[in-house]
C-alpha positions in Angstrom: 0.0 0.0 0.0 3.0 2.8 1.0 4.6 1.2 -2.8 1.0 2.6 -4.4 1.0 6.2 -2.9 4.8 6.7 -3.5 3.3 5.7 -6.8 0.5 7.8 -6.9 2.6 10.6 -5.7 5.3 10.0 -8.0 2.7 10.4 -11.1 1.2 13.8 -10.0 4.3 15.2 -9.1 5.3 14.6 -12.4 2.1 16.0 -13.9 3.1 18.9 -12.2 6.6 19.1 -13.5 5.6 18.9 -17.1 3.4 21.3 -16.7 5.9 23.8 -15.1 8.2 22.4 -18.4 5.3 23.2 -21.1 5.4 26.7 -19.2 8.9 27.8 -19.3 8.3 27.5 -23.4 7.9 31.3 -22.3 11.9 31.1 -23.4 11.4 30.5 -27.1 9.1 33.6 -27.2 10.8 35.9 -24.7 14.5 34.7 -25.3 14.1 34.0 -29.0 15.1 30.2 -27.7 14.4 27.9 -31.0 14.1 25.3 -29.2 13.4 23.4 -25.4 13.9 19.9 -24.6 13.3 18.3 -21.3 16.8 16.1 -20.0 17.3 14.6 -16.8 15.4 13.1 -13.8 11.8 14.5 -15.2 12.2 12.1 -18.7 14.0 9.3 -16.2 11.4 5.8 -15.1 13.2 6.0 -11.6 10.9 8.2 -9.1 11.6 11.6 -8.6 13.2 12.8 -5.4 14.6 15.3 -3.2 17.7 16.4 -5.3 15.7 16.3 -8.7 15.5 18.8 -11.2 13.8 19.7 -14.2 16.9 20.1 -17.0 15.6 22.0 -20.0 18.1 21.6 -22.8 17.6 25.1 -25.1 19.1 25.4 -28.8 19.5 29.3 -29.9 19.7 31.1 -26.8 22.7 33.6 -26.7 23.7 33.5 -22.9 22.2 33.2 -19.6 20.7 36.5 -18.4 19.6 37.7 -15.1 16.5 38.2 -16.8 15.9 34.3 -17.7 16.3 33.0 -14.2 14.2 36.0 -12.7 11.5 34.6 -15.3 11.7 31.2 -14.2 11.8 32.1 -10.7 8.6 33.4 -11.3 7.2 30.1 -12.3 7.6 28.7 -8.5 10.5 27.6 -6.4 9.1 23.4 -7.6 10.9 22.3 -9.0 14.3 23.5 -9.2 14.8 23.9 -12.7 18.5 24.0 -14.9 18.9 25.5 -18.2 21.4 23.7 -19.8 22.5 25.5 -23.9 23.0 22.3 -26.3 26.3 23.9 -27.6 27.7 23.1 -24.3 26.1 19.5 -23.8 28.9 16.6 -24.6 28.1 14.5 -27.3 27.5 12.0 -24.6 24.3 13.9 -23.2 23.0 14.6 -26.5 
């Protein structure tokens, strides 16, 4: 029964998180971003836990600006999400 809620939990926890993720598209129209991809614990089968982020990968954005984190910010402190550029992934985390 504790394996089912931890479950249950698990499932809209993640809801949540792709939600936030869907929302912080705002960087293709505020940051001219061409693209966002979701990397890391969210896209993951193991269960989310206290260390998780959400990793957005981004293609086109010019450099990290106080501006983009104070925009995300504003989407809520959960989770704790990392912007990762693609011209800086290896070719590894591709």
């Amino acid at each position: 029964m504790v394996r089912e809620e931890a479950r249950r939990h698990d499932a809209a926890r993640r809801d949540a998180w792709w939600g936030r993720a869907r929302e912080a598209a705002l960087l293709r129209e505020r940051f001219g971003v061409q693209r966002v991809v979701v990397l890391g614990d969210l896209v993951r089968p193991e269960p989310l836990h206290f260390s998780s982020k959400l990793t957005l990968v981004v293609a086109g954005l010019a450099g990290y600006s106080y501006e983009l984190y104070t925009a995300l910010r504003e989407l809520g402190s959960e989770p704790d999400i990392e912007v990762r550029r693609r011209e800086e992934l290896s070719p590894r985390q591709e």
